[in-house]
C-alpha positions as CSV (number, residue, x, y, z in Angstrom):
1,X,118.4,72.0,107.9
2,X,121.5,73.7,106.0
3,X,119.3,76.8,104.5
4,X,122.5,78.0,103.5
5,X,126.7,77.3,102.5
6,X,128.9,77.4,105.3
7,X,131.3,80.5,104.1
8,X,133.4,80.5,107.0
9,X,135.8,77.7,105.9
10,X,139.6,77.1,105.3
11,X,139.3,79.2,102.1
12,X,137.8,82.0,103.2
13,X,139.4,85.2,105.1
14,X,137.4,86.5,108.4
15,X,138.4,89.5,110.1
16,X,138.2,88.5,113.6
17,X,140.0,91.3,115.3
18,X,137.3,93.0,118.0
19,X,134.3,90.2,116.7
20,X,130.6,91.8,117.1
21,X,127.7,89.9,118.7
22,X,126.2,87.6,115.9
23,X,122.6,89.5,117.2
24,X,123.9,92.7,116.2
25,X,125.1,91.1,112.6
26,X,122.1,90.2,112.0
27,X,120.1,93.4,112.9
28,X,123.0,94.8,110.3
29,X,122.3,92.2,107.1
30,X,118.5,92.3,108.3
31,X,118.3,95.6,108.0
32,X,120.2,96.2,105.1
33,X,117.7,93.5,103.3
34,X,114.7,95.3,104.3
35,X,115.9,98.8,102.4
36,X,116.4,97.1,99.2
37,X,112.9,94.7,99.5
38,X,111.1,97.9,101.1
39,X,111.7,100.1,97.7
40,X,110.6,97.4,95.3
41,X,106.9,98.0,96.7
42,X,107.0,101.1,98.7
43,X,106.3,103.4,95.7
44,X,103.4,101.3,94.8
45,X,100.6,103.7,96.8
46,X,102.7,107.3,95.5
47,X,102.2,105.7,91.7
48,X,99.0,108.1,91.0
49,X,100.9,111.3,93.3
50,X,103.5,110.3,90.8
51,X,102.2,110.5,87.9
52,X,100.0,113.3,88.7
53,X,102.9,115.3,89.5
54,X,105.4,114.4,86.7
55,X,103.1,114.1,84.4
56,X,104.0,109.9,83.4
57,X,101.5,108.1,81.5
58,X,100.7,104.3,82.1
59,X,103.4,102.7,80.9
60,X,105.9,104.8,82.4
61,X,104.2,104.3,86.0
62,X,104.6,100.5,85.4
63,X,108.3,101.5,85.0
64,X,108.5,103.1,88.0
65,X,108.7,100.0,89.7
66,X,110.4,97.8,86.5
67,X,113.7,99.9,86.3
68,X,114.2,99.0,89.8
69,X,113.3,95.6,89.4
70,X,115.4,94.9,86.2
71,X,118.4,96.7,87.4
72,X,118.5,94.8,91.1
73,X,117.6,91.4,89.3
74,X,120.1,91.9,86.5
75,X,122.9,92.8,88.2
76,X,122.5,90.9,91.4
77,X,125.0,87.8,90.1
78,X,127.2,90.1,89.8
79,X,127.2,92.1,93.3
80,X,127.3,88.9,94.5
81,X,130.3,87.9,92.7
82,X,132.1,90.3,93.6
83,X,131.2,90.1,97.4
84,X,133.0,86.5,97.2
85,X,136.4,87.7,95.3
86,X,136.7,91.3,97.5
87,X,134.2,91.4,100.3
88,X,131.2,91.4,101.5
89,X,131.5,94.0,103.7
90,X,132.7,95.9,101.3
91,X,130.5,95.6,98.9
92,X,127.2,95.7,101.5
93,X,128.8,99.4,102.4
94,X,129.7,100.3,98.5
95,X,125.6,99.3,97.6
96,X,123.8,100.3,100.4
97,X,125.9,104.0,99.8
98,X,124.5,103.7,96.3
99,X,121.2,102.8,97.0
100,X,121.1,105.7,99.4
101,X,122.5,108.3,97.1
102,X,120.1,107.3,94.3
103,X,117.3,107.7,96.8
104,X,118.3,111.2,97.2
105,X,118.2,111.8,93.5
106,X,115.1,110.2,93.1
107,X,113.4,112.3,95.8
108,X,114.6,115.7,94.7
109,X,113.7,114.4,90.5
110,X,111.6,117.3,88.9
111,X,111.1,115.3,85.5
112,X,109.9,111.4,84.9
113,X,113.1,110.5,83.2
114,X,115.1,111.7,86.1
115,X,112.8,109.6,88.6
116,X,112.9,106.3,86.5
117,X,116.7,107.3,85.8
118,X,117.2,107.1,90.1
119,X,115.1,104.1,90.3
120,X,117.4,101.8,88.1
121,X,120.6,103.6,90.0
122,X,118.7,102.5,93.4
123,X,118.2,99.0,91.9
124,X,121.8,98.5,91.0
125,X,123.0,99.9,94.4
126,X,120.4,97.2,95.9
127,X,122.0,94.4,93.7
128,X,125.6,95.0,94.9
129,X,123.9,94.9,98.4
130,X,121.7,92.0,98.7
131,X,123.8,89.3,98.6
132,X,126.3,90.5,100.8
133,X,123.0,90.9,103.8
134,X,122.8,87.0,103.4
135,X,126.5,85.5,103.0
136,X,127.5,87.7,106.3
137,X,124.1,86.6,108.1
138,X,125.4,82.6,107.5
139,X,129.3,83.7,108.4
140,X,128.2,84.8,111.6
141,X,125.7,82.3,112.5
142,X,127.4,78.5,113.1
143,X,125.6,76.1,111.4
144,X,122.6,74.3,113.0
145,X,118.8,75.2,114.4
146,X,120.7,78.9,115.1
147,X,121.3,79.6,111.6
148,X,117.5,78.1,110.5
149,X,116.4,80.4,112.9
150,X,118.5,83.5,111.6
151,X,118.2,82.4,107.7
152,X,114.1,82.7,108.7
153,X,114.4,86.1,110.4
154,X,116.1,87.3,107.3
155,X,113.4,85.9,104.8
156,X,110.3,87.4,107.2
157,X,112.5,90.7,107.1
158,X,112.8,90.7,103.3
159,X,109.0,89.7,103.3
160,X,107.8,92.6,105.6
161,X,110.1,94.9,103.7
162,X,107.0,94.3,100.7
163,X,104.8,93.6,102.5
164,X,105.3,96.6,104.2
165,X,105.3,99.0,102.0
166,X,102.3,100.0,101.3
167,X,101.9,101.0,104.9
168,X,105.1,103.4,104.9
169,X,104.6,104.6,101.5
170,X,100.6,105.4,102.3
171,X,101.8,107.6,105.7
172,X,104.6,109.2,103.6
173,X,102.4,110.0,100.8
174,X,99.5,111.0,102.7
175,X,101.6,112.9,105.6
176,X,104.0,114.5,103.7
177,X,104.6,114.0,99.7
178,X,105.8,111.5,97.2
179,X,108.7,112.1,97.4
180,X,109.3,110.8,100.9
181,X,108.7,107.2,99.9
182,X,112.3,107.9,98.6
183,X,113.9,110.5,100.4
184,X,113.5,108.5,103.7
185,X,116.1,105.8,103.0
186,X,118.5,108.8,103.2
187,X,118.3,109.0,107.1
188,X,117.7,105.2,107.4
189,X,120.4,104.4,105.2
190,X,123.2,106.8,106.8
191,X,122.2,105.1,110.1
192,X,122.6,101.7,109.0
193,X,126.0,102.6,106.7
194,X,127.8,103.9,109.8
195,X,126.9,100.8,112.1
196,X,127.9,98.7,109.4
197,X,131.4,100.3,109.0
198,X,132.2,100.1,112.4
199,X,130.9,96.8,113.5
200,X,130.4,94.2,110.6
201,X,132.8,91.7,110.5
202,X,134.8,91.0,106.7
203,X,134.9,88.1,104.9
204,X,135.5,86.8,101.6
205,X,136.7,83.7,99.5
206,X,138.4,85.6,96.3
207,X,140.8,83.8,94.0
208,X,141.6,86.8,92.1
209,X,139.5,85.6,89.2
210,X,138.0,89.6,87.5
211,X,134.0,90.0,87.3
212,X,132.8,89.1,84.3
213,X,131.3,92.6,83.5
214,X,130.4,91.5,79.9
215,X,128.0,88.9,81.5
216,X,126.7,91.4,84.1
217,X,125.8,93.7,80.9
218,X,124.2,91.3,78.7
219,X,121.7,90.1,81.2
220,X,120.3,93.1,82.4
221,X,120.3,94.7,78.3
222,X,118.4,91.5,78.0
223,X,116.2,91.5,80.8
224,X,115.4,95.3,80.4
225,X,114.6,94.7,76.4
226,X,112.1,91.5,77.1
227,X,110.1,94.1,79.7
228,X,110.0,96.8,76.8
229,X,108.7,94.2,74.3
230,X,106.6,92.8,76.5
231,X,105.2,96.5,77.8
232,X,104.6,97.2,74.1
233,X,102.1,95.0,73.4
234,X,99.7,96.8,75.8
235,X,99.3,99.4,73.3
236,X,100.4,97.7,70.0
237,X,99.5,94.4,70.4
238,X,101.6,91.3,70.2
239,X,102.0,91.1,66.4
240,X,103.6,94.5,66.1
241,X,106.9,95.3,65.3
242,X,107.1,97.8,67.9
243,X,106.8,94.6,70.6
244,X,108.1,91.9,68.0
245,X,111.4,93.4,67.4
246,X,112.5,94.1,71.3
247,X,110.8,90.7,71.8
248,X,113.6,88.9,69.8
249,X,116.7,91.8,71.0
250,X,116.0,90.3,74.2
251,X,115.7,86.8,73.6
252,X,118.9,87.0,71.5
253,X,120.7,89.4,74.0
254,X,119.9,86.5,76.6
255,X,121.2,83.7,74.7
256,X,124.3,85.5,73.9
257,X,124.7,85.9,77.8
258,X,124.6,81.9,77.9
259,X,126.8,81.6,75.0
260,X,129.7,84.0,76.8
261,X,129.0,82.3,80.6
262,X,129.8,78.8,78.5
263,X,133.3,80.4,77.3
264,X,134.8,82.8,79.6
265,X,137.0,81.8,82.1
266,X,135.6,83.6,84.9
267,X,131.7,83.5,84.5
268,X,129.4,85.2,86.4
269,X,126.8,82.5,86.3
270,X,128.6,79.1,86.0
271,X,126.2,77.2,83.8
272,X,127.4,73.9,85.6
273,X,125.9,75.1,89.1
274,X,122.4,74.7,87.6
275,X,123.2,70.8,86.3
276,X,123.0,70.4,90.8
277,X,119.0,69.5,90.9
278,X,118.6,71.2,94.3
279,X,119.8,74.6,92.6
280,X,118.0,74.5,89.4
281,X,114.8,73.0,90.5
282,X,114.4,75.8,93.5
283,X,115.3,78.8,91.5
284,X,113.4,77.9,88.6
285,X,110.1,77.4,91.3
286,X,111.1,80.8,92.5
287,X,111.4,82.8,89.3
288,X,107.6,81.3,88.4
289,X,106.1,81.8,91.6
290,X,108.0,85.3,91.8
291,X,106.1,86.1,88.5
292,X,102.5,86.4,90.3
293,X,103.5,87.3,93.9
294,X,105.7,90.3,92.8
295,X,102.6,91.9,91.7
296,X,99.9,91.4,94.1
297,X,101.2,94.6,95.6
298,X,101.2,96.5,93.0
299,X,97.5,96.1,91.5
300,X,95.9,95.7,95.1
301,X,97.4,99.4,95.8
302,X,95.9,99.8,92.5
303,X,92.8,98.8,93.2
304,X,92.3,100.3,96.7
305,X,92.7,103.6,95.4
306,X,91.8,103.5,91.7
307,X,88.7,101.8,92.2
308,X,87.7,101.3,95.9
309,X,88.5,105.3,96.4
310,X,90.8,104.2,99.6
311,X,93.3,107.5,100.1
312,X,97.4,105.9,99.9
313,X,97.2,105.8,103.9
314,X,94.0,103.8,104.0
315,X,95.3,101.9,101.2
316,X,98.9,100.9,103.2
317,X,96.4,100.2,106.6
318,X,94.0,98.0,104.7
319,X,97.3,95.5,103.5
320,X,98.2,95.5,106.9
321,X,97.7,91.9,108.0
322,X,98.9,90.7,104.3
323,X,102.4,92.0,105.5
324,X,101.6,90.6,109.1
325,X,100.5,87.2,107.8
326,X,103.9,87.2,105.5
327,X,106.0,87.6,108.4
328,X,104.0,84.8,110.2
329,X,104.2,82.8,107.7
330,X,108.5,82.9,107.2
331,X,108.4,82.9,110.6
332,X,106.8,79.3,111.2
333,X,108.7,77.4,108.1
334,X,111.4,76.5,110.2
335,X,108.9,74.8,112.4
336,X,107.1,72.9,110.0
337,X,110.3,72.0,107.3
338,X,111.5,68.8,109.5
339,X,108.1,67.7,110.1
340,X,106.6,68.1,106.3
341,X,110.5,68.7,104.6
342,X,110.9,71.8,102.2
343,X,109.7,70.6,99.4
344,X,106.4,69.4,100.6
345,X,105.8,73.1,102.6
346,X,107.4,74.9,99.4
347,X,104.3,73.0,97.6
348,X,101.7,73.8,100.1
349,X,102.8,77.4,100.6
350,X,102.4,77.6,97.3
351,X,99.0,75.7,96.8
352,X,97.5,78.2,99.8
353,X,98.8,81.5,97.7
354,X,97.0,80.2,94.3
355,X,93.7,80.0,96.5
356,X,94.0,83.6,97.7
357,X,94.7,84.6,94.1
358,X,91.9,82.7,93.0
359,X,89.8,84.6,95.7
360,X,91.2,87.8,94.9
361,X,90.3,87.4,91.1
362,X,86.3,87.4,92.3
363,X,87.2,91.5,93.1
364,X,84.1,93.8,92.2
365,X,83.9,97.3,91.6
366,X,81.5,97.7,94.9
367,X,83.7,95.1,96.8
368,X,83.7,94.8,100.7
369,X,87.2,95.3,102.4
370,X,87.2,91.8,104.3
371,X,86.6,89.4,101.2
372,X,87.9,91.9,98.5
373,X,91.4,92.8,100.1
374,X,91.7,91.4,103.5
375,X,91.0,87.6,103.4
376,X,92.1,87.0,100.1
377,X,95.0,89.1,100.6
378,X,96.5,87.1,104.1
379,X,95.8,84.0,102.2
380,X,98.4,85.4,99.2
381,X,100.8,86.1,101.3
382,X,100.4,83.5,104.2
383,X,101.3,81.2,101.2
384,X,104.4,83.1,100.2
385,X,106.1,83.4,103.6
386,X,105.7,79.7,104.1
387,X,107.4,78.7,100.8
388,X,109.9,81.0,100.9
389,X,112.5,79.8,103.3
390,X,112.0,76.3,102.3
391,X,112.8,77.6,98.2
392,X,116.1,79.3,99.5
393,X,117.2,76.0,101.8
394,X,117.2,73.9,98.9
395,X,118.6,76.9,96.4
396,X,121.3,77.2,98.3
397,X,122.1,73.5,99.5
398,X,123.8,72.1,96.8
399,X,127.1,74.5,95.7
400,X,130.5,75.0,97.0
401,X,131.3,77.4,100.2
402,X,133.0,79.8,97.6
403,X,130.2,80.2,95.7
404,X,127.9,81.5,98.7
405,X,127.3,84.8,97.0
406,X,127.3,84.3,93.5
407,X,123.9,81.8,94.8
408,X,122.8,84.5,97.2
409,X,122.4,86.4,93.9
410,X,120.9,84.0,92.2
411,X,118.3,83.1,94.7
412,X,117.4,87.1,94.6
413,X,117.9,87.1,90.9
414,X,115.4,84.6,90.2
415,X,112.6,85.9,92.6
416,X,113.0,89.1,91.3
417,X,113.6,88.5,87.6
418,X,110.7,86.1,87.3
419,X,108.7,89.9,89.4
420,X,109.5,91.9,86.9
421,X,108.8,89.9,83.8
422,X,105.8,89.0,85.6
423,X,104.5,92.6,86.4
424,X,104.8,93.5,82.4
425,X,103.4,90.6,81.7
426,X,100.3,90.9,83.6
427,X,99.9,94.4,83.6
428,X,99.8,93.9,79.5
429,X,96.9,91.1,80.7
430,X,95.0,93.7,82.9
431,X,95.3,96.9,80.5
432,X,93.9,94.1,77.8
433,X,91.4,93.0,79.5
434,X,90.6,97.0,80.2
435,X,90.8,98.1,76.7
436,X,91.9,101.6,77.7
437,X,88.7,102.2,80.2
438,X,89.7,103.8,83.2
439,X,85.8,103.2,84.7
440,X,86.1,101.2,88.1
441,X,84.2,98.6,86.1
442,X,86.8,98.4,83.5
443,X,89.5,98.3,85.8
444,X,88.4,95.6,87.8
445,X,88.2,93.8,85.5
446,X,91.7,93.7,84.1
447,X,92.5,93.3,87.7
448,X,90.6,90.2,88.2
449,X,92.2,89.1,85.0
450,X,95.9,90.1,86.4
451,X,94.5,87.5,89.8
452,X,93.3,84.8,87.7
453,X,96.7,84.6,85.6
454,X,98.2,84.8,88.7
455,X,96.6,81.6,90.2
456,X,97.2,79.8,86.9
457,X,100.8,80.6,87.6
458,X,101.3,79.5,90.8
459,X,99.0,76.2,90.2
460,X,101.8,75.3,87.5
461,X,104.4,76.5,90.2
462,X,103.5,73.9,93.0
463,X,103.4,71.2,90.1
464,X,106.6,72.1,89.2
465,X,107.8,71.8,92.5
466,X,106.4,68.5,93.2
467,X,107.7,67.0,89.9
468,X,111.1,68.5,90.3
469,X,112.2,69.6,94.2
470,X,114.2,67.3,95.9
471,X,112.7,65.5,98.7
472,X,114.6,66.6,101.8
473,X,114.0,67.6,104.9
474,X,115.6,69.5,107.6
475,X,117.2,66.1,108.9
476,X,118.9,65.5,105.6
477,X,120.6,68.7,106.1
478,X,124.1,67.2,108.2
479,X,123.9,64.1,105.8
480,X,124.7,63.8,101.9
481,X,122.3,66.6,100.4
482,X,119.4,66.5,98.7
483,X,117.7,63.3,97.4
């Protein structure tokens, strides 16, 4: 399998001097993923602490987790960009000091608007950092079963990092405060920014070409304005001005994105990388899937404590083996991809998480932990660990060496851009389906509506994949690419 680009070529510049073992590289990138996954669910559990505390209604809880979202996906072409033209080390240290920083804000905010202002800082910070943890991972690691190997330790860290965090953020919440879900990347961070300035190795393949900043702006304005819309039409409905009119600002601010990637010299999203099948077809299957798995998280936190009573600790203990099985599921696509090839385990990984979805939409307001959280749940997330390192192999197997960032980004940009569309849209769905009830009745069953969306979602995503994926397996990887 070649998972990912091979950046360490004749164009690109590699510090060599005093080289550090590729084990503790990866620990580095690993680690440095697992921040900026842990925080897009770890303030799921502290969302009613949260609100209790600074006084947010609804809508503003949902952006709690959005304005991180929309600021990581939206500018995540564009840290990765600019980790091919000056660095990836460079920009891993300048994000992860960023994200870090912005955690500190976040956990000392005394008003909402401070906290959601902290949380898109954090998600910017993570966007310059993500894409770096990946294109140094693949410079360090020669190309072969040792990079499959690494590339799948990287996708069960970024997977643990959600799935984990309702665990940490229920023992933060429950042991200390809120505020802890954020103010612990501050320690955590430090520790991993000083290993990473003394030991990561540089490397970069610039051709002094300048960001496209213009780009980077448009997207995110665009992306931000669709969530708005879309969050609007929870209380206005969808023929309202109020969610029509940021409806169309975002549509248009998107297209006017495309129109200036088509024309500038120096795009941040060269519209030609997604005429290579392998690229477009897997990035397109993981912005759908991305729409219904982001949010599994977030309303079965939801549900454990809003309607099941669960305190945030029991609600982080009872997700436990849905971050376990996520983990063991990345962990075991490298084994299966040259038996069944990626896109046939992308499909079935997929297929397996639409079941637990389906499961999970038969919640009750009385439900029984084992088949209202726990079975349902492993099957969810079982599912998305086993098609997400096969999505990223074929997302990444079809562009040039200098390019390994900008479709690091975009493999990150389309998981989580297609989350947090997702989230507003099916958060609208459930608070629908709700009609403003806050009974356990009434919010069960906007849940169970949220589920069954879900599963419709991810049904159309493994069709999509089988229609449009590429067969290859891990044996094609040496040869000419992707079928």
């Amino acid at each position: 399998m070649t998972p990912m680009l091979e950046t360490a070529d004749t164009t690109a510049r590699i510090s060599r001097r005093g080289a550090p073992p590729t084990w503790l590289v990866v620990t580095l990138a690993c680690a440095g993923q697992f921040l900026v996954v842990l925080d897009v669910s770890v303030v799921n559990v502290a969302l009613p602490s949260m609100r209790t505390d600074l006084g947010l209604s609804g809508p503003g809880l949902q952006w709690v987790v959005n304005a991180y979202a929309i600021a990581f996906a939206g500018f995540m072409l564009f840290g990765g960009r600019a980790g091919d033209l000056y660095g990836r080390k460079r920009m891993f240290l300048a994000g992860l000091g960023l994200f870090t920083l912005a955690s500190l804000g976040g956990g000392l905010a005394q008003e909402g608007w401070q906290l959601l202002a902290a949380r898109a800082v954090q998600g910017l910070g993570a966007a310059v950092l993500a894409p770096s943890t990946l294109t140094i991972l693949t410079a360090a690691v020669p190309e072969g079963p040792a990079r499959a190997r690494a590339i799948a330790t990287w996708t069960a860290v970024g997977a643990g990092g959600g799935a984990a965090g309702g665990l940490v953020g229920g023992a933060l919440v429950d042991g200390l405060s809120w505020r802890w879900v954020l103010l612990i990347n501050v320690p955590v961070g430090a520790v991993v920014l000083l290993g990473s300035l003394l030991r990561l190795p540089e490397s970069r393949a610039g051709d002094g070409r300048r960001l496209d900043l213009p780009g980077a702006l448009l997207v995110t304005a665009g992306l931000a304005t669709l969530a708005y819309g879309i969050s609007q039409t929870e209380a206005r409905g969808w023929t309202a001005a109020a969610a029509l009119l940021p409806l169309a600002a975002g549509l248009a601010l998107v297209g006017l994105f495309l129109a200036v990637e088509a024309r500038t010299a120096a795009p941040l999203m060269p519209l030609g990388l997604l005429r290579v099948r392998s690229v477009a077809s897997a990035n397109a299957a993981m912005f759908l899937c991305g729409s219904a798995m982001f949010s599994m998280w977030y309303f079965m936190t939801l549900y454990a404590q809003n309607v099941l009573g669960y305190s945030p600790l029991e609600a982080g203990l009872a997700l436990v083996p849905s971050s376990l099985a996520v983990v063991l599921g990345s962990k075991l696509a490298p084994r299966f991809m040259p038996v069944t090839g990626e896109r046939n385990l992308a499909a079935l990984g997929t297929l397996v998480a639409a079941v637990g979805f389906g499961w999970q939409s038969a919640m009750s307001a009385d439900g029984g932990y084992l088949t209202s959280i726990m079975f349902p749940g492993i099957l969810m997330m079982l599912g998305a660990g086993l098609a997400a390192t096969p999505l990223a192999a074929l997302a990444t197997s079809g562009a040039e060496p200098g390019e390994a960032g900008l479709v690091s980004g975009l493999v990150n940009t389309s998981r989580t851009m297609g989350g947090s569309l997702g989230l507003a849209v099916l958060s609208t769905v459930a608070a629908s389906r709700s009609a403003g009830g806050d009974t356990p009745q009434a919010l069960t069953q906007g849940y169970a509506l949220a589920f069954r969306t879900g599963a419709g979602v991810l049904v159309a995503g493994t069709l999509l994949m089988w229609l449009w994926l590429p067969r290859r397996t891990a044996a094609d990887a040496g040869g000419s690419g992707p079928a």
